[in-house]
C-alpha positions in Angstrom: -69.5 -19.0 -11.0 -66.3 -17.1 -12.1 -63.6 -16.6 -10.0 -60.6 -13.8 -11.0 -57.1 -14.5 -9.7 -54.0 -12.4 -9.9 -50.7 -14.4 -9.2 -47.0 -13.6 -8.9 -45.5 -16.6 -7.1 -48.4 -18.6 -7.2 -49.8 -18.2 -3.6 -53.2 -16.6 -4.6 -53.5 -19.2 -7.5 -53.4 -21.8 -4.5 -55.9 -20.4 -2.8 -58.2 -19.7 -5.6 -58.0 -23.7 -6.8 -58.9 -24.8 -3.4 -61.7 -22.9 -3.6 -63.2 -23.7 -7.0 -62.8 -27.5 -5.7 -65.6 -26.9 -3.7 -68.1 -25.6 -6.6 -69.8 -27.1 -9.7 -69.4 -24.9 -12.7 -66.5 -23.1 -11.4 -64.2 -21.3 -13.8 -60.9 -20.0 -12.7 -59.8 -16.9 -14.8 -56.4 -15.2 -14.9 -56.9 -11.4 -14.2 -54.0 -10.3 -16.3 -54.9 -12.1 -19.4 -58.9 -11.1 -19.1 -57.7 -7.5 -19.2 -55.6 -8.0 -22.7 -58.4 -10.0 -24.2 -60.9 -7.4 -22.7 -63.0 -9.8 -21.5 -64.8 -7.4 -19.1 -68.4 -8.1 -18.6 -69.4 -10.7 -16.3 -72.8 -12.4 -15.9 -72.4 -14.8 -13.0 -74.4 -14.4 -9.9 -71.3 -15.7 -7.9 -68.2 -13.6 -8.7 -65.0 -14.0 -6.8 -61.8 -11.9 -6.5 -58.1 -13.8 -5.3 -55.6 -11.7 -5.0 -52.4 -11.3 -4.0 -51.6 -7.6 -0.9 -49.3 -5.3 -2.5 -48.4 -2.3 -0.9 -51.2 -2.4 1.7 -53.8 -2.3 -1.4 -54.7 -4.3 -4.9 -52.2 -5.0 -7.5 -51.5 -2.4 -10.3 -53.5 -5.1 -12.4 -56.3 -6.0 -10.2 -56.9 -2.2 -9.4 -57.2 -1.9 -13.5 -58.9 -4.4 -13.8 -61.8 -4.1 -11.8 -62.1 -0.4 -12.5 -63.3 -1.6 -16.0 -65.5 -4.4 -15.2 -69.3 -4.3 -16.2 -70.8 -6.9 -13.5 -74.4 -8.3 -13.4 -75.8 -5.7 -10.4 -77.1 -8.5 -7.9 -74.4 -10.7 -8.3 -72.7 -12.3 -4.9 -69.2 -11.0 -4.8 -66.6 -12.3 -2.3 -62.6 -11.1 -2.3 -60.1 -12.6 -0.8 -56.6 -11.3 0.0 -53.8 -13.3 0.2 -51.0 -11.1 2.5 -47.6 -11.7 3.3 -48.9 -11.3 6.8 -50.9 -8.0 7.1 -53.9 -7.7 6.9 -55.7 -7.2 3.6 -58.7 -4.1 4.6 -57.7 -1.2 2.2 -58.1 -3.5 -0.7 -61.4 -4.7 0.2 -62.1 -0.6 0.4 -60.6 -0.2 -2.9 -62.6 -2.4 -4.3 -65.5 -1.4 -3.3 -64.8 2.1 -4.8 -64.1 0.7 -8.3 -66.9 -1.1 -8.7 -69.4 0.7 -10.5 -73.8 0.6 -10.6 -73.6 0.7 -6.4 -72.5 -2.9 -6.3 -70.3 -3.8 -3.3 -68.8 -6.9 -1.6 -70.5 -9.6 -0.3 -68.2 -11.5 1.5 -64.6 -10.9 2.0 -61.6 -12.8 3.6 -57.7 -12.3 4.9 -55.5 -15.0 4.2 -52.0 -14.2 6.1 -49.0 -16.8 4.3 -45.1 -15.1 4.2 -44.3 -12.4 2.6 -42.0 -12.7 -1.0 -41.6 -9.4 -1.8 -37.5 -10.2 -2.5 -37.4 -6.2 -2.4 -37.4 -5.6 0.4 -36.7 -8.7 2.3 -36.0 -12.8 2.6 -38.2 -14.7 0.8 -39.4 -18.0 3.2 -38.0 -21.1 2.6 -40.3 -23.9 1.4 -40.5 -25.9 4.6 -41.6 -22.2 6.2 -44.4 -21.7 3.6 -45.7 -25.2 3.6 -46.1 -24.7 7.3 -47.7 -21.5 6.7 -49.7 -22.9 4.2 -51.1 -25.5 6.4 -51.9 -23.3 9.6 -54.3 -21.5 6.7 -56.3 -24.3 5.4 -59.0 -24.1 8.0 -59.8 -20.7 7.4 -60.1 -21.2 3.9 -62.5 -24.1 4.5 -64.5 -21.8 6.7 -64.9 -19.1 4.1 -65.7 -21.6 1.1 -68.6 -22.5 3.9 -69.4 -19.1 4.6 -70.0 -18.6 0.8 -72.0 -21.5 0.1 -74.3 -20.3 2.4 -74.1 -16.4 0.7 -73.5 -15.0 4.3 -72.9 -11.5 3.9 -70.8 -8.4 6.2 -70.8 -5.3 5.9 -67.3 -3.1 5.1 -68.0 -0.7 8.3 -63.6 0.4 8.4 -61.9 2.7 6.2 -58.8 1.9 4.3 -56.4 4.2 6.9 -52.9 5.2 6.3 -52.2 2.0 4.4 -54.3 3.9 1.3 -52.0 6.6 1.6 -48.7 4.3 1.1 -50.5 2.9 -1.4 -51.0 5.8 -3.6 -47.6 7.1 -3.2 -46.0 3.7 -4.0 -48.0 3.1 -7.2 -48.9 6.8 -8.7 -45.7 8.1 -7.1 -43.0 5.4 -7.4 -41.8 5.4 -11.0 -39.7 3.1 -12.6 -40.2 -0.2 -10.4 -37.7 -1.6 -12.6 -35.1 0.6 -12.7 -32.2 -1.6 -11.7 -33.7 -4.9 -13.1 -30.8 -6.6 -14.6 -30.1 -10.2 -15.8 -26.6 -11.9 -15.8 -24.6 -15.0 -17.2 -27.1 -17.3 -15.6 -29.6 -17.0 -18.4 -30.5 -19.9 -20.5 -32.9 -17.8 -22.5 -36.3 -19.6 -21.5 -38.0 -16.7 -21.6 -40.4 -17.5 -19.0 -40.0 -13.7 -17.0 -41.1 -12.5 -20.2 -44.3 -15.3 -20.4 -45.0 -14.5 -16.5 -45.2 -10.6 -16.7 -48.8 -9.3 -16.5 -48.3 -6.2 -18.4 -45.9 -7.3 -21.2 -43.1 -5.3 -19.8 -40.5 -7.3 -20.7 -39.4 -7.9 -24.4 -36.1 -10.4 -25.6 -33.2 -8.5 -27.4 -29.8 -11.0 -27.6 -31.7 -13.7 -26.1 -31.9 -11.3 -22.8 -34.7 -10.1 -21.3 -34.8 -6.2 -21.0 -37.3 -4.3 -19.4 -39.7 -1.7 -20.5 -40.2 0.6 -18.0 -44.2 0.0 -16.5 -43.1 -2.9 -14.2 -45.9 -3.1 -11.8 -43.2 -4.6 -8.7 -44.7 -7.8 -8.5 -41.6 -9.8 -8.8 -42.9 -12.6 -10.9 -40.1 -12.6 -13.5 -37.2 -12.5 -10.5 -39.2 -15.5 -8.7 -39.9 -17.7 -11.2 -36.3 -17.5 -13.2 -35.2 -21.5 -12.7 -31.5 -19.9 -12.9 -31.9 -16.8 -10.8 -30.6 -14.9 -13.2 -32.8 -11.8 -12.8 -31.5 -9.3 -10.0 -32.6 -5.8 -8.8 -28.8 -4.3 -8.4 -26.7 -6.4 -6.1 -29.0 -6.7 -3.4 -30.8 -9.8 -4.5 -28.4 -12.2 -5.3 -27.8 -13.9 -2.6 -31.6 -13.9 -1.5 -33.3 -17.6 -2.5 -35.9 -17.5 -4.5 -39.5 -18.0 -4.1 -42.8 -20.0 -5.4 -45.7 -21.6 -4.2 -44.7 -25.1 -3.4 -48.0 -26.8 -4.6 -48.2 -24.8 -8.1 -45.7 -25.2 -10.5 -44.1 -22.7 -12.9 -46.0 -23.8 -15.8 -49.5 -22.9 -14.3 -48.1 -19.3 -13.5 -47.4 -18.2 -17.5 
C-alpha cells in the first residue's frame, strides 16, 4: 500500500500519517519529490491520494502528477482532500479525469480544517487549528474503516463552477509570485528554497529569489522561522501558519 501526499503547511501530511498508522506495509510518499525522481508507475493494489484544496481543485503538483501516473488497473484507490473548509468535489472529478486505462476512485473523503491561504486571508492561530484538528479525528477514523473494508461510492456530481475558477486561477493566473519579496529578517536557512515543490526558488546573496512558476501554495512564506518572506505589504502583519503536530523538518 502506497499512499501519495502533497503538503504545504503540513495539514495533509497529518492526515496522511494517521492514516498509514492504521496499515501494515504502508509507505508514505511525497508527491513532489516522486515527480522529480519520476517515479511514476505504481503496482499496489491499495493506492491513496492526500492532498491539500487549492482553488476549489488539485494542486498544480498533484494535477501533474497524477496525469502521468501508470497505475496497476484494479487497484483500490481512495483520495482524500484536506480543505480550509469547503468542500473538496471538483478534485475528486479531476482526478478521475487524469487517471488513465478507465481506472477511477474507490473511495474518497472531505476533511474541512482552517484555511492558510495567507493570500488572501488570516491564517488560524494554533489553539484554533488544534481544535479544528480534533473536531476531525472521528471522521478520519471512519474513513480508515471504510477502507479497510474496500467500501466503494460512486462519483455521481460534476465538478460545477468551482472547475471553472480553477482553470482560470491556474492556466490563467500568471506569475503567482510576482510580489514575493524577502526582507532583513533572513538568516539565510534556506528552508523556502528546501520546501518548494517545483524548485522555484534559487539563493543569490544568501536571499532567496523567485523564479517565476510558483504554484501559490505558500510553503516557503509559512514555514520561514523569521517571517521574512512577504507578498507586498499585505502580509506582514498576518501570523504565520503550520500544522501543530508536524514539524518543519518533515515538510522539506
Amino acid at each position: 500500500m502506497k499512499i501519495f501526499y502533497n503538503t504545504s503547511t503540513g495539514n495533509s501530511l497529518y492526515v496522511a500519517k494517521i492514516v498509514k498508522e492504521s496499515f501494515k506495509n504502508c509507505e508514505l510518499v511525497s508527491m513532489s519529490k516522486a515527480l522529480k525522481e519520476n517515479k511514476l508507475e505504481i503496482c499496489e493494489d491499495i493506492i491513496g491520494f492526500i492532498y491539500p484544496i487549492h482553488c476549489s481543485g488539485l494542486p498544480i503538483v498533484v494535477n501533474e502528477f497524477i496525469s502521468k501516473l501508470k497505475i496497476n488497473k484494479d487497484a483500490y484507490i481512495f483520495a482524500i482532500g484536506v480543505s480550509g473548509g469547503g468542500g473538496a468535489n471538483t478534485s475528486f472529478v479531476q482526478i478521475n479525469k487524469l487517471l488513465k486505462s478507465n481506472v477511477k476512485i474507490s473511495n474518497y473523503c472531505t476533511i474541512r480544517y482552517i484555511s492558510n491561504y495567507i493570500r488572501a486571508g488570516r491564517n488560524p492561530t494554533k489553539a484554533r487549528a488544534e481544535e479544528t484538528i480534533k473536531e476531525n479525528e472521528s471522521k478520519i477514523v471512519d474513513f480508515i474503516e471504510s477502507v479497510k473494508r474496500r467500501d466503494a461510492k460512486e462519483i455521481n456530481f460534476k465538478a460545477g463552477i468551482g472547475n471553472l475558477a480553477y482553470k482560470i486561477w491556474k492556466d490563467f493566473y500568471r506569475n503567482k509570485d510576482r510580489n514575493f519579496n524577502v526582507n532583513e529578517k533572513c538568516i539565510s536557512c534556506n528552508m523556502c528554497k528546501k520546501v518548494c515543490p517545483v524548485d522555484n526558488i534559487v539563493i543569490e546573496n544568501n536571499r532567496p529569489k523567485w523564479l517565476g512558476k510558483c504554484t501559490d501554495c505558500m510553503a516557503c512564506i509559512n514555514i520561514c522561522p523569521k517571517e521574512a518572506i512577504n507578498i507586498g505589504k499585505s502580509t506582514i502583519k498576518k501570523n504565520r501558519y503550520l500544522n501543530p503536530y508536524i514539524k518543519r523538518e518533515e515538510l522539506i
